[in-house]
mmCIF file of the N, C-alpha and C atoms, coordinates in Angstrom:
data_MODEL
# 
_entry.id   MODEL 
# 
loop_
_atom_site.group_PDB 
_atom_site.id 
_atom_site.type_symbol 
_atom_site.label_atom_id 
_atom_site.label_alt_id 
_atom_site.label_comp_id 
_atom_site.label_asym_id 
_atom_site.label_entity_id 
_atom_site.label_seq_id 
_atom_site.pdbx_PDB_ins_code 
_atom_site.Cartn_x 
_atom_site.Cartn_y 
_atom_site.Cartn_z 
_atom_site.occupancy 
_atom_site.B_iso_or_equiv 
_atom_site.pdbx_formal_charge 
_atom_site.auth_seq_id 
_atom_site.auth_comp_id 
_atom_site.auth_asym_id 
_atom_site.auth_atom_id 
_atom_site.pdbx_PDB_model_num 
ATOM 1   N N  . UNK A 1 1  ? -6.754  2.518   -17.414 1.00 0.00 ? 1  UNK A N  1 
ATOM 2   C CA . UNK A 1 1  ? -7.333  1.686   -16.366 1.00 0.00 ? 1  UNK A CA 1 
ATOM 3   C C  . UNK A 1 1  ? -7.524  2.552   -15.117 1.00 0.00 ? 1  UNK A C  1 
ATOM 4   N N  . UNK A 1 2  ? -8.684  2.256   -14.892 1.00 0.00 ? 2  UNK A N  1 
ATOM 5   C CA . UNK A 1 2  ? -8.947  3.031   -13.036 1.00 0.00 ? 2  UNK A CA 1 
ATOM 6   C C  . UNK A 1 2  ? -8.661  2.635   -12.080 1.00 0.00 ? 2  UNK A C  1 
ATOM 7   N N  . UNK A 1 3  ? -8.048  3.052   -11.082 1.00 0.00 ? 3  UNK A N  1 
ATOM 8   C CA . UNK A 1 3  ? -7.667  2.326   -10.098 1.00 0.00 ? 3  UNK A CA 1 
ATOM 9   C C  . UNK A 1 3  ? -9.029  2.214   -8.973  1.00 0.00 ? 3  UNK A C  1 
ATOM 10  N N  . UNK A 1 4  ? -9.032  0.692   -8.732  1.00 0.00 ? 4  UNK A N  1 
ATOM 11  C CA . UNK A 1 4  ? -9.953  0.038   -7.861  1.00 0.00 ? 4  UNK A CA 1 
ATOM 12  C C  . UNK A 1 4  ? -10.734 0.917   -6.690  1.00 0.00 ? 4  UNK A C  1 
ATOM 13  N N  . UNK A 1 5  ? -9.553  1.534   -6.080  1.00 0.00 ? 5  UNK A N  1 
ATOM 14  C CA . UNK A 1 5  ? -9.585  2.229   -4.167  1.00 0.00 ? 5  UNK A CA 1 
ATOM 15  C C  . UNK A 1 5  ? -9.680  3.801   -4.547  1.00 0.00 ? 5  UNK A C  1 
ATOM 16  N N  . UNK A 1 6  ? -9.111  4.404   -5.416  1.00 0.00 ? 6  UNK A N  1 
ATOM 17  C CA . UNK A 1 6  ? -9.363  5.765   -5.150  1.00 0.00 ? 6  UNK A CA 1 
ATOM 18  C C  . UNK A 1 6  ? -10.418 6.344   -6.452  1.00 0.00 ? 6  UNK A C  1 
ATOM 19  N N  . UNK A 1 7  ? -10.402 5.661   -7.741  1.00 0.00 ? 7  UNK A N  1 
ATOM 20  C CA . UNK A 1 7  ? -11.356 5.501   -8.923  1.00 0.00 ? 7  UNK A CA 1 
ATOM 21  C C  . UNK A 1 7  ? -10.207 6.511   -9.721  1.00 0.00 ? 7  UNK A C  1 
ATOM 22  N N  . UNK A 1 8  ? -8.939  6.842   -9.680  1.00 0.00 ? 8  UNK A N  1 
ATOM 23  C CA . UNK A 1 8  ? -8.225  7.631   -10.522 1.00 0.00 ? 8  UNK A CA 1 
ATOM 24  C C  . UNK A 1 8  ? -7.505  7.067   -11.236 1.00 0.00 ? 8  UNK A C  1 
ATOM 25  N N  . UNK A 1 9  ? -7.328  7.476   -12.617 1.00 0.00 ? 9  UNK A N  1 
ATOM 26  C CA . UNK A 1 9  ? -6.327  7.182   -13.745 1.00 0.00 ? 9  UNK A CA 1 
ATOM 27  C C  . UNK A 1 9  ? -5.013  6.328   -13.096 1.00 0.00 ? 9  UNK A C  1 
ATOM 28  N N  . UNK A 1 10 ? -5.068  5.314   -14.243 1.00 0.00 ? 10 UNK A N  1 
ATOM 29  C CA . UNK A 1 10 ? -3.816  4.249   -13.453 1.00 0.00 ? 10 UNK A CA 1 
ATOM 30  C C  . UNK A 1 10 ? -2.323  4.938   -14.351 1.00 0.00 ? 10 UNK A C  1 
ATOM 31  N N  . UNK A 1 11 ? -1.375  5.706   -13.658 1.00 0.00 ? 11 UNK A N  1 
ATOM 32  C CA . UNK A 1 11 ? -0.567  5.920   -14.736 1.00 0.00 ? 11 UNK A CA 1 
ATOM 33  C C  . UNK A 1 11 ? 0.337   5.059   -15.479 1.00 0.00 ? 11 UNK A C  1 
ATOM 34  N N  . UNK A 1 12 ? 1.209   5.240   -16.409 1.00 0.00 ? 12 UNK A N  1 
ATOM 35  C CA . UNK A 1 12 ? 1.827   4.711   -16.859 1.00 0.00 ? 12 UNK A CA 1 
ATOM 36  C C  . UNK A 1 12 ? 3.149   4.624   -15.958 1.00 0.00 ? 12 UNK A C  1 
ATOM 37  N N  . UNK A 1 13 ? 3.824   3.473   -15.627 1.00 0.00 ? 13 UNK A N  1 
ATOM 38  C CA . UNK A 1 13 ? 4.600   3.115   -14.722 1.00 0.00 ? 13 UNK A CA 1 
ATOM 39  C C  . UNK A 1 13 ? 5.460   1.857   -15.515 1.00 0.00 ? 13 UNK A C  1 
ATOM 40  N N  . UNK A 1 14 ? 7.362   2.247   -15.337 1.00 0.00 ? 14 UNK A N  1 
ATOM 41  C CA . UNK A 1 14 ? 7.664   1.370   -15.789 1.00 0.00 ? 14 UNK A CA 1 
ATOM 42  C C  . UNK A 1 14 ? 8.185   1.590   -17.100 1.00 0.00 ? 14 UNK A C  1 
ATOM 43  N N  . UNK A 1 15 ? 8.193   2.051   -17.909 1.00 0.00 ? 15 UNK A N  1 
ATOM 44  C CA . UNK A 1 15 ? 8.356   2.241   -19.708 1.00 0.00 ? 15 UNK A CA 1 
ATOM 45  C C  . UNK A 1 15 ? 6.973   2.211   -20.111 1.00 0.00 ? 15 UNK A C  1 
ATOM 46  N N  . UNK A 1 16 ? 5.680   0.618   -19.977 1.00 0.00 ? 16 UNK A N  1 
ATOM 47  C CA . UNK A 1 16 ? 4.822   0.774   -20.752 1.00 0.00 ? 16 UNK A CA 1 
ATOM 48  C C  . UNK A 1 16 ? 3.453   0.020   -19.970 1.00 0.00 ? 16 UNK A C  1 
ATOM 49  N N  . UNK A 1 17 ? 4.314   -0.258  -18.348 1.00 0.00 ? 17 UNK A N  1 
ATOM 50  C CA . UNK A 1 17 ? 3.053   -0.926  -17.590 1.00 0.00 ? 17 UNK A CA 1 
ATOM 51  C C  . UNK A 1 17 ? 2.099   0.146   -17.321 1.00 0.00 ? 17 UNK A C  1 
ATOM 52  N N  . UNK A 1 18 ? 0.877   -0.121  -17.285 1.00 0.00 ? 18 UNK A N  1 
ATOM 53  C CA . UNK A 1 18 ? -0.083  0.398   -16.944 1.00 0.00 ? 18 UNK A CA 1 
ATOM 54  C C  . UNK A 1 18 ? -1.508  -0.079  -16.470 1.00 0.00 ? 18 UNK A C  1 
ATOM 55  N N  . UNK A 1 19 ? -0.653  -1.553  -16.263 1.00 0.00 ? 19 UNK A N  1 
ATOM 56  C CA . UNK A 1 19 ? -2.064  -2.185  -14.975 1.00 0.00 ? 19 UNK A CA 1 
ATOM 57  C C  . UNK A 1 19 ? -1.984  -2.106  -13.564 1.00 0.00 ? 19 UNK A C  1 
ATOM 58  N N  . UNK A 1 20 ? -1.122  -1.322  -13.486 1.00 0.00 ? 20 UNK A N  1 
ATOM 59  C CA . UNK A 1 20 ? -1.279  -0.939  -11.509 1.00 0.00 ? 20 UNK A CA 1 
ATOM 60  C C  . UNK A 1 20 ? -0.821  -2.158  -10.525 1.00 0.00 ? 20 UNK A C  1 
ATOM 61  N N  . UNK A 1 21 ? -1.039  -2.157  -9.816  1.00 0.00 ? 21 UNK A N  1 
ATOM 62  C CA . UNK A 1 21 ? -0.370  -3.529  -8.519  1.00 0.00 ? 21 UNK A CA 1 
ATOM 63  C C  . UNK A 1 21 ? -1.728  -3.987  -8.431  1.00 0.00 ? 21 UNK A C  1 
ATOM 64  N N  . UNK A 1 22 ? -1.420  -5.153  -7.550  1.00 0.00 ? 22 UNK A N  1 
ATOM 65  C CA . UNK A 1 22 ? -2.934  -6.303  -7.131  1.00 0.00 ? 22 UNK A CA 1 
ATOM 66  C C  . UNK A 1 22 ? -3.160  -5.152  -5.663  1.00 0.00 ? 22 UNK A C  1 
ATOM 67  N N  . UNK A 1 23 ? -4.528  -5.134  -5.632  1.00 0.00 ? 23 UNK A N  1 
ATOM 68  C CA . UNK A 1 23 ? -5.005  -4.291  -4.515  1.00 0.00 ? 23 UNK A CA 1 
ATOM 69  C C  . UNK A 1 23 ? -5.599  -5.607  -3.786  1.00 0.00 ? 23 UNK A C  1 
ATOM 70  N N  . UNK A 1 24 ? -5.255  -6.796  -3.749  1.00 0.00 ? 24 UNK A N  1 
ATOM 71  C CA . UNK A 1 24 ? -5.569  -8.036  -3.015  1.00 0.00 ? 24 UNK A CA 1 
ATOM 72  C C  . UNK A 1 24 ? -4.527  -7.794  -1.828  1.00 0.00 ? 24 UNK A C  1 
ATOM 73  N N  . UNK A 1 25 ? -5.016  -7.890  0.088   1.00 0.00 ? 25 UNK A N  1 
ATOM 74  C CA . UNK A 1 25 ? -6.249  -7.805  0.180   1.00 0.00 ? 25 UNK A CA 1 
ATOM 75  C C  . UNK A 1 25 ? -7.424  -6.984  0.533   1.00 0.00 ? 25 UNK A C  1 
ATOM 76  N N  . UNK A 1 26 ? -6.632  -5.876  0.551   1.00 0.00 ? 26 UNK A N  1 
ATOM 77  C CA . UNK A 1 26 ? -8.010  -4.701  0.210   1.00 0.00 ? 26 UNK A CA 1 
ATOM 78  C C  . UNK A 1 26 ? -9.587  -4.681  -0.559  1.00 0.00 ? 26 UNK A C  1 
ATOM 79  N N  . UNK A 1 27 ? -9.448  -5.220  -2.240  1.00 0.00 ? 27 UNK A N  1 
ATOM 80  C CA . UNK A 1 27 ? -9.865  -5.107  -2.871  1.00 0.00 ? 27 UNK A CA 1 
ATOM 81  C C  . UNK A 1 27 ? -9.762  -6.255  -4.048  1.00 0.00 ? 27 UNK A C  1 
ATOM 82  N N  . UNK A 1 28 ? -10.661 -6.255  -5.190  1.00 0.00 ? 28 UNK A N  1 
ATOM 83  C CA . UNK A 1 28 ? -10.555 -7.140  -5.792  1.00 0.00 ? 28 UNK A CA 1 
ATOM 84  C C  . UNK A 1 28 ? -10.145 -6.356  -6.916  1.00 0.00 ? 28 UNK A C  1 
ATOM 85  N N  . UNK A 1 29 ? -9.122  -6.304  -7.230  1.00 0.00 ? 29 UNK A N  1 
ATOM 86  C CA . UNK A 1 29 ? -8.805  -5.661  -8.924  1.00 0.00 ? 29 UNK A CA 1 
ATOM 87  C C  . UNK A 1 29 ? -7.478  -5.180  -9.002  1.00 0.00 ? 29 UNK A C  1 
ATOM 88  N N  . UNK A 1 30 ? -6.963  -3.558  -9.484  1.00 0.00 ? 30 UNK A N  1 
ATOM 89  C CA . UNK A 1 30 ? -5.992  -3.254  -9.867  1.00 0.00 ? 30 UNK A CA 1 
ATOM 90  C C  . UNK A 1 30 ? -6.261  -1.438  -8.866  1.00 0.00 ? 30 UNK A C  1 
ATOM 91  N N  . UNK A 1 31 ? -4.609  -1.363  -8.130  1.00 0.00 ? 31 UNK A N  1 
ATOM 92  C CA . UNK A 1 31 ? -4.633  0.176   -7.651  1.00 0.00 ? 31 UNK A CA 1 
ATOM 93  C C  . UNK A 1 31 ? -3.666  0.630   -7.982  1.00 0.00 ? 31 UNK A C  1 
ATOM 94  N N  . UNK A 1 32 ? -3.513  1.983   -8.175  1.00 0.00 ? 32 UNK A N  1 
ATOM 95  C CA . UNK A 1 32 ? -2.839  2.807   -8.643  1.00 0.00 ? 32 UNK A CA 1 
ATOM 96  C C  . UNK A 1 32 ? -1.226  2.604   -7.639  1.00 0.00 ? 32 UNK A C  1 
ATOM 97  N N  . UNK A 1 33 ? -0.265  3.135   -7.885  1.00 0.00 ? 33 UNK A N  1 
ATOM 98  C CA . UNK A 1 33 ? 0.769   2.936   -6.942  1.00 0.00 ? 33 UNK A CA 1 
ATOM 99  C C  . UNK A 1 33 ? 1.005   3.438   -5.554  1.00 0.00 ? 33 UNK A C  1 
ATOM 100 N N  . UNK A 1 34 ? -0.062  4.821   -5.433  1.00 0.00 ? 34 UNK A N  1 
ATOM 101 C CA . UNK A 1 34 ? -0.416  5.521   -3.662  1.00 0.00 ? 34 UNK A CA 1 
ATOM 102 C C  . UNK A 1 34 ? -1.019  5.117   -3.074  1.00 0.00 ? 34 UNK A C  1 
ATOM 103 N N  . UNK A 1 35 ? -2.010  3.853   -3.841  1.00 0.00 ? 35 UNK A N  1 
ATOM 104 C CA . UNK A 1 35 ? -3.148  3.205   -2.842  1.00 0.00 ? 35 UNK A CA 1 
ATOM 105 C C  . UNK A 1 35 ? -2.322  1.862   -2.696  1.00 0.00 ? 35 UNK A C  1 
ATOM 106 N N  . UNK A 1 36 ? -1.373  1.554   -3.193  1.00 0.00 ? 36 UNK A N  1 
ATOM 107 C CA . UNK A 1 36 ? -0.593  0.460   -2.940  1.00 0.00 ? 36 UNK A CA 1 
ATOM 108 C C  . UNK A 1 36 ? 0.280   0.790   -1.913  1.00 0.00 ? 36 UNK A C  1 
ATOM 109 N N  . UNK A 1 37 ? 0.372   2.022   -1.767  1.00 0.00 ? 37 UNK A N  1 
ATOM 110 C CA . UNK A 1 37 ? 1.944   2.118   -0.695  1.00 0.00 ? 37 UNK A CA 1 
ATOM 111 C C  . UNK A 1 37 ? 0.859   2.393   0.438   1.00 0.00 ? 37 UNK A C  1 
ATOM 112 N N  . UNK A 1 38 ? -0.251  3.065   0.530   1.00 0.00 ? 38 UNK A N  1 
ATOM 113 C CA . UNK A 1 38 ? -0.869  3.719   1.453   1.00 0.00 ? 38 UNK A CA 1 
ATOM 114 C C  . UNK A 1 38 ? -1.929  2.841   2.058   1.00 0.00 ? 38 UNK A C  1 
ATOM 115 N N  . UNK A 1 39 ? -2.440  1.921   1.410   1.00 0.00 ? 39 UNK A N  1 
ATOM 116 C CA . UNK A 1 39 ? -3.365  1.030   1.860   1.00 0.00 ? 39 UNK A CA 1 
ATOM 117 C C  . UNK A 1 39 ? -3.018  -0.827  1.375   1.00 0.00 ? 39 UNK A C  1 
ATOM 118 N N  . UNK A 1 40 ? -2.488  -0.460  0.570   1.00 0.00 ? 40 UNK A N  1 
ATOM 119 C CA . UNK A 1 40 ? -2.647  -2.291  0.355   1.00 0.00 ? 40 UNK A CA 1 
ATOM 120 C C  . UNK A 1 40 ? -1.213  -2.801  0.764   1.00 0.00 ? 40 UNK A C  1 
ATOM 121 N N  . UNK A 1 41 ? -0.045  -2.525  0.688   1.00 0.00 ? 41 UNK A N  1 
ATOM 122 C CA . UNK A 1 41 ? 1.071   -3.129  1.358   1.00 0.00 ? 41 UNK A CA 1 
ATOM 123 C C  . UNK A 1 41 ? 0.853   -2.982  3.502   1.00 0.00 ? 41 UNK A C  1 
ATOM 124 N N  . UNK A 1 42 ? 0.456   -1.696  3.818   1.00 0.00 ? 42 UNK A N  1 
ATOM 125 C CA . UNK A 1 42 ? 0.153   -1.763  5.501   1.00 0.00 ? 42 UNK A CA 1 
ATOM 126 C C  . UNK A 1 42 ? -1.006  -3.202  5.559   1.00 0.00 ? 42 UNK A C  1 
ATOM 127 N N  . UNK A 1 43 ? -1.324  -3.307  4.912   1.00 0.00 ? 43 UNK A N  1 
ATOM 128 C CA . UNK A 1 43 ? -3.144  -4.236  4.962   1.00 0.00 ? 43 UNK A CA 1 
ATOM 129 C C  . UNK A 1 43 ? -2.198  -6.038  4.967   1.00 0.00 ? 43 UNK A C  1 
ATOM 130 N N  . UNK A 1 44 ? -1.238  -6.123  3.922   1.00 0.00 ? 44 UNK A N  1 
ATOM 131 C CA . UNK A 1 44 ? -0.514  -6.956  3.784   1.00 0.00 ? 44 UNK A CA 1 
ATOM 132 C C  . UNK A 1 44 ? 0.299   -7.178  4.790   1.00 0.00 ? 44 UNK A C  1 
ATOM 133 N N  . UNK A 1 45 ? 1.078   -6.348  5.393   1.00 0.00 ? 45 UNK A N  1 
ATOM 134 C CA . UNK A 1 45 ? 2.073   -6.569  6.292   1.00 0.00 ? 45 UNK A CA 1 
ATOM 135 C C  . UNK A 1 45 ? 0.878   -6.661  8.391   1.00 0.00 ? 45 UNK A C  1 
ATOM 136 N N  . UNK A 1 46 ? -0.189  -6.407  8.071   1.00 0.00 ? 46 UNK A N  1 
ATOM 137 C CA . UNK A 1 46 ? -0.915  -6.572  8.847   1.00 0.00 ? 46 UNK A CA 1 
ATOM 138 C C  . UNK A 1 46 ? -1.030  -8.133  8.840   1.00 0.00 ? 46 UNK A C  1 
ATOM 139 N N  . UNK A 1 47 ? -2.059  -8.437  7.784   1.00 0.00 ? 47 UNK A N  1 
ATOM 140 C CA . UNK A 1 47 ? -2.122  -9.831  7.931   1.00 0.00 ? 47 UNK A CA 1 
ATOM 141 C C  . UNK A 1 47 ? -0.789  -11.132 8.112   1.00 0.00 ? 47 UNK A C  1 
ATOM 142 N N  . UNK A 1 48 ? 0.423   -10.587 8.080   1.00 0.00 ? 48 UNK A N  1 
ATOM 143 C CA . UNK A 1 48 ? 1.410   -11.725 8.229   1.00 0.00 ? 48 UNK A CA 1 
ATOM 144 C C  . UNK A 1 48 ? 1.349   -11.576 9.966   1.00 0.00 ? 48 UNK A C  1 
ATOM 145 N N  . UNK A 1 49 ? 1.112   -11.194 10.635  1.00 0.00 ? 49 UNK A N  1 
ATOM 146 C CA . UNK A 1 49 ? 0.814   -11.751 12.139  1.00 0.00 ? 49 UNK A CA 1 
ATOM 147 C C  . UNK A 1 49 ? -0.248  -12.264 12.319  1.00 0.00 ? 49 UNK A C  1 
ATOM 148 N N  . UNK A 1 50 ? -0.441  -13.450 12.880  1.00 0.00 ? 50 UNK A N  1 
ATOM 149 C CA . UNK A 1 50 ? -1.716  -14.152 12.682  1.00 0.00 ? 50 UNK A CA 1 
ATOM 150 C C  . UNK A 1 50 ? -1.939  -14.338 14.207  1.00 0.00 ? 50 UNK A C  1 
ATOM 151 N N  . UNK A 1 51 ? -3.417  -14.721 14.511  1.00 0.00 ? 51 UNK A N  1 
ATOM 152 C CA . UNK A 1 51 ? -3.421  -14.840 16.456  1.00 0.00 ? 51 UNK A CA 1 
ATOM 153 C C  . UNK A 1 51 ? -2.734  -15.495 16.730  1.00 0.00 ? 51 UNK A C  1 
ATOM 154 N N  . UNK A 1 52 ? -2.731  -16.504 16.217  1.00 0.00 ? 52 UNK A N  1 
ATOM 155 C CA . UNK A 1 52 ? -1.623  -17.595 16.659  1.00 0.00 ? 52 UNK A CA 1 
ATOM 156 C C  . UNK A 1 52 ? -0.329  -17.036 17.384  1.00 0.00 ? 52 UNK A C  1 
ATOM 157 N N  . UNK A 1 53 ? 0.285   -16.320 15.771  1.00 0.00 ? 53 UNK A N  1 
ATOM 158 C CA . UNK A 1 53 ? 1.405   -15.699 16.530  1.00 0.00 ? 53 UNK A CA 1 
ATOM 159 C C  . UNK A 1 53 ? 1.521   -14.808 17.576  1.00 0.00 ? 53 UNK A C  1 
ATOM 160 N N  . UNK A 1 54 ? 0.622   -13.807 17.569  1.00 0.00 ? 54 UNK A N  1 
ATOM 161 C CA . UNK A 1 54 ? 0.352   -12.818 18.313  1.00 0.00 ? 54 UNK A CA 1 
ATOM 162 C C  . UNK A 1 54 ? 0.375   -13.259 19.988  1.00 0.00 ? 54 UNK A C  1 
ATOM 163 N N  . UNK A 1 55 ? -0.805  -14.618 20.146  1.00 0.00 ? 55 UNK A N  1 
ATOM 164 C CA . UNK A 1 55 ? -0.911  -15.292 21.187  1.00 0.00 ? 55 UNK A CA 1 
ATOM 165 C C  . UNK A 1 55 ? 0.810   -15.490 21.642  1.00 0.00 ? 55 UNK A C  1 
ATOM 166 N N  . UNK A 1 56 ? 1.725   -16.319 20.791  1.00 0.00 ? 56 UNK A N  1 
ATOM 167 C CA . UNK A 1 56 ? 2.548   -16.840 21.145  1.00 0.00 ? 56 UNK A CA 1 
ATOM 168 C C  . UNK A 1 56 ? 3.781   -15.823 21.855  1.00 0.00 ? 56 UNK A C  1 
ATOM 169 N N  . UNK A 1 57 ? 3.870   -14.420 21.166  1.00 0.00 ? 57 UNK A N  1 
ATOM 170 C CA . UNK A 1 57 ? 4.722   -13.518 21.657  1.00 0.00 ? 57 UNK A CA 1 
ATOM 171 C C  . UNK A 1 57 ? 4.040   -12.958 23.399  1.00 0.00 ? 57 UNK A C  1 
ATOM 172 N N  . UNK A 1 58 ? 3.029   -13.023 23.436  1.00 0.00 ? 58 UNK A N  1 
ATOM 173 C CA . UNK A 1 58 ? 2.092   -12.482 24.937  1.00 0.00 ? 58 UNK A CA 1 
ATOM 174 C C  . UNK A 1 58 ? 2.386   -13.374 25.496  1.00 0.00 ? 58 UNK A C  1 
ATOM 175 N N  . UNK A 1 59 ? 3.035   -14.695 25.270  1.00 0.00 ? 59 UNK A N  1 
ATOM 176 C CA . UNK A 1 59 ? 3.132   -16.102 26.086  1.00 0.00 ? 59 UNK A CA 1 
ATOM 177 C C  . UNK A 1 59 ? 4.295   -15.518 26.740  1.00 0.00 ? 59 UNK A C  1 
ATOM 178 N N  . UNK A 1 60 ? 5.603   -15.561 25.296  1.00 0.00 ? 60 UNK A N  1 
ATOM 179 C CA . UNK A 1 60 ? 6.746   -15.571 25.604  1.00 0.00 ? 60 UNK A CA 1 
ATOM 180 C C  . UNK A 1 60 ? 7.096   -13.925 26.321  1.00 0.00 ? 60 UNK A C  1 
ATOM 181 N N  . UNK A 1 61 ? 6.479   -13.129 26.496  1.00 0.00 ? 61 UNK A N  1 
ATOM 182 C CA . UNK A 1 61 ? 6.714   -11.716 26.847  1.00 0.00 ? 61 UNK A CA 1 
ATOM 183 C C  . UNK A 1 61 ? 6.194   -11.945 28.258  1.00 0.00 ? 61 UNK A C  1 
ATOM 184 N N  . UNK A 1 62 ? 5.390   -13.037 28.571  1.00 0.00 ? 62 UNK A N  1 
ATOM 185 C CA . UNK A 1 62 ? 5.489   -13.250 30.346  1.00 0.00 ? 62 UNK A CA 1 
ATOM 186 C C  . UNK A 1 62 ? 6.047   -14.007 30.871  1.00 0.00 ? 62 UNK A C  1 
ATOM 187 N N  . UNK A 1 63 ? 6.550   -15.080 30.084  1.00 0.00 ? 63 UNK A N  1 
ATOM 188 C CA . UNK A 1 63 ? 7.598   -15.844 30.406  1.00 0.00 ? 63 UNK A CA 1 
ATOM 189 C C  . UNK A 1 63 ? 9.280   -15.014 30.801  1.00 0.00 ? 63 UNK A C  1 
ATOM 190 N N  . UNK A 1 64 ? 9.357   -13.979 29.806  1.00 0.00 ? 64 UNK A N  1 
ATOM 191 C CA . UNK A 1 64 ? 10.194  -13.334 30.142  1.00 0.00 ? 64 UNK A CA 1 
ATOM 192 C C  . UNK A 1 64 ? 10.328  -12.011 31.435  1.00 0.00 ? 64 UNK A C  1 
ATOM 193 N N  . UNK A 1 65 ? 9.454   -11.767 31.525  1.00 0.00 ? 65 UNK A N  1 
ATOM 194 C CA . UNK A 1 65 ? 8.764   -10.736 32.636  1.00 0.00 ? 65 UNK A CA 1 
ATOM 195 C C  . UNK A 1 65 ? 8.905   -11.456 33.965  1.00 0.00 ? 65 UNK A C  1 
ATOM 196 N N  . UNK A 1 66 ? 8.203   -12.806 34.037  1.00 0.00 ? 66 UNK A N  1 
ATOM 197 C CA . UNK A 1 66 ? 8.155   -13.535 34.753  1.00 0.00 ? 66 UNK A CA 1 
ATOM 198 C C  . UNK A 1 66 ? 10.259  -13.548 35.583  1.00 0.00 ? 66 UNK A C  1 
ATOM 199 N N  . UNK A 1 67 ? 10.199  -14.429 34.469  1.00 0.00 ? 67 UNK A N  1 
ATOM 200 C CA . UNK A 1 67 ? 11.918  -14.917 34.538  1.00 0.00 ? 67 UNK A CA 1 
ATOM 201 C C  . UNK A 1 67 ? 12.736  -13.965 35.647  1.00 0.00 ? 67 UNK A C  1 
ATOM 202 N N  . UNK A 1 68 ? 12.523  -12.419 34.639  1.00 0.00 ? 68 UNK A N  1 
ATOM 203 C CA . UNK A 1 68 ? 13.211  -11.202 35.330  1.00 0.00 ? 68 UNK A CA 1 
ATOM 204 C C  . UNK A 1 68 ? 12.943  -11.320 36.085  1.00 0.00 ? 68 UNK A C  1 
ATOM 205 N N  . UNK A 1 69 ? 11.436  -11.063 36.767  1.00 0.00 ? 69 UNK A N  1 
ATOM 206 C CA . UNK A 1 69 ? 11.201  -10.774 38.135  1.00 0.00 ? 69 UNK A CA 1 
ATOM 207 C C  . UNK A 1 69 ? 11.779  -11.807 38.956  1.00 0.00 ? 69 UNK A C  1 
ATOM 208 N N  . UNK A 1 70 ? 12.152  -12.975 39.063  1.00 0.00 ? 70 UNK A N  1 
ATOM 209 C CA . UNK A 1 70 ? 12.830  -14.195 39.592  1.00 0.00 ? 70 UNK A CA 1 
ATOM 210 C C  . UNK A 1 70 ? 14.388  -14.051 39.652  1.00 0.00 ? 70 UNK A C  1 
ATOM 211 N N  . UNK A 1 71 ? 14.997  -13.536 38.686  1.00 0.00 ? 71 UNK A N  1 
ATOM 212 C CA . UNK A 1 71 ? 16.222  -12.774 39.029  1.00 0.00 ? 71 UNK A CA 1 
ATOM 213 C C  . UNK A 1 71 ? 16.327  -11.790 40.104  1.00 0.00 ? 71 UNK A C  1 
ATOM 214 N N  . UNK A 1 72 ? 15.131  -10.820 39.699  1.00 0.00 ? 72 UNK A N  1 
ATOM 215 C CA . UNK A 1 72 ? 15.608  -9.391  40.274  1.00 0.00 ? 72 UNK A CA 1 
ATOM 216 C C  . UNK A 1 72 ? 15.311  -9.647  41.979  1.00 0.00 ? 72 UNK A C  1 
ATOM 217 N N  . UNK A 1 73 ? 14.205  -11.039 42.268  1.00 0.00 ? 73 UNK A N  1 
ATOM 218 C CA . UNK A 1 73 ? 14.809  -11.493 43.672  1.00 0.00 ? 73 UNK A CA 1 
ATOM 219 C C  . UNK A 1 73 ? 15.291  -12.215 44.337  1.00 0.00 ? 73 UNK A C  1 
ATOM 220 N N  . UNK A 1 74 ? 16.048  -12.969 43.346  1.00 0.00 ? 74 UNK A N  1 
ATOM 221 C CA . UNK A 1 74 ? 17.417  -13.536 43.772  1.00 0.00 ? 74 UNK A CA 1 
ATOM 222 C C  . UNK A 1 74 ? 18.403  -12.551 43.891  1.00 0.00 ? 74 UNK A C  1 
ATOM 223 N N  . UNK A 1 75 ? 18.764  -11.485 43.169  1.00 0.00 ? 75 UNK A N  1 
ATOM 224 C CA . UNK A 1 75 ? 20.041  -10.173 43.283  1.00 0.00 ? 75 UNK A CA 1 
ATOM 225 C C  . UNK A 1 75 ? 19.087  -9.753  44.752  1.00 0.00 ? 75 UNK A C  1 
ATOM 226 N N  . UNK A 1 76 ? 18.236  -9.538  45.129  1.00 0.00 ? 76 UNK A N  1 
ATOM 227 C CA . UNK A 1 76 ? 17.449  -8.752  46.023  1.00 0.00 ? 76 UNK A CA 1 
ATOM 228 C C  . UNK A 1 76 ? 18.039  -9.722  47.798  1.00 0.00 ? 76 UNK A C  1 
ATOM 229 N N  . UNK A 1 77 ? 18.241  -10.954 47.590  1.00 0.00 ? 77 UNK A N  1 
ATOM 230 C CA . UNK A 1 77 ? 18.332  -11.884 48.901  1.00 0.00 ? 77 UNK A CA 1 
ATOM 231 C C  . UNK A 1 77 ? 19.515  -11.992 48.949  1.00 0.00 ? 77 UNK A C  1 
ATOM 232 N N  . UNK A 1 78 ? 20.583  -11.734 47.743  1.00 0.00 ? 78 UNK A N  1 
ATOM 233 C CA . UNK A 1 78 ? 22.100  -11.851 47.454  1.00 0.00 ? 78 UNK A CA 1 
ATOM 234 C C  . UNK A 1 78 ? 22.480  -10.384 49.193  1.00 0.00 ? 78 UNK A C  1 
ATOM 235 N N  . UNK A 1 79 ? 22.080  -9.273  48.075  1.00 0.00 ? 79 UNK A N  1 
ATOM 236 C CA . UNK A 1 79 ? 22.233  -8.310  48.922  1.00 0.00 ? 79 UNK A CA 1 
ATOM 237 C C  . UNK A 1 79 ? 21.662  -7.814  50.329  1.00 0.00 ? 79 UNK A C  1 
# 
């Protein structure tokens, strides 16, 4: 079997597997195990942040920024 992303021999992996990993969502088919570590698991772990979330941490990262700065001048009027 060829692998999908680079077109090279799928090796034998395993004792007797030799259909490669899902190259989903890169690709539609089967990749070898370097195009799995090198492109399709980063591609995967990309898509589990979604805007949503993304939005929600930029919320909470000025909320917290914010906060500090509201401390740091209250310690500021202390002294």
């Amino acid at each position: 079997m060829q692998c999908c992303l680079c077109k090279q021999e799928i090796p034998v992996e395993h004792g007797s597997w030799h259909e490669g990993h899902n190259a989903d969502p890169v690709a539609d088919g089967r990749c070898c195990r370097e195009c799995n570590i090198k492109e399709v698991i980063p591609a995967r772990l990309r898509g589990l942040i979604t805007d949503d979330a993304l939005q929600a941490i930029i919320e909470l990262e000025s909320t917290w920024s914010s906060t500090r700065q509201v401390q740091g001048d209250k310690k500021n009027e202390i002294n």
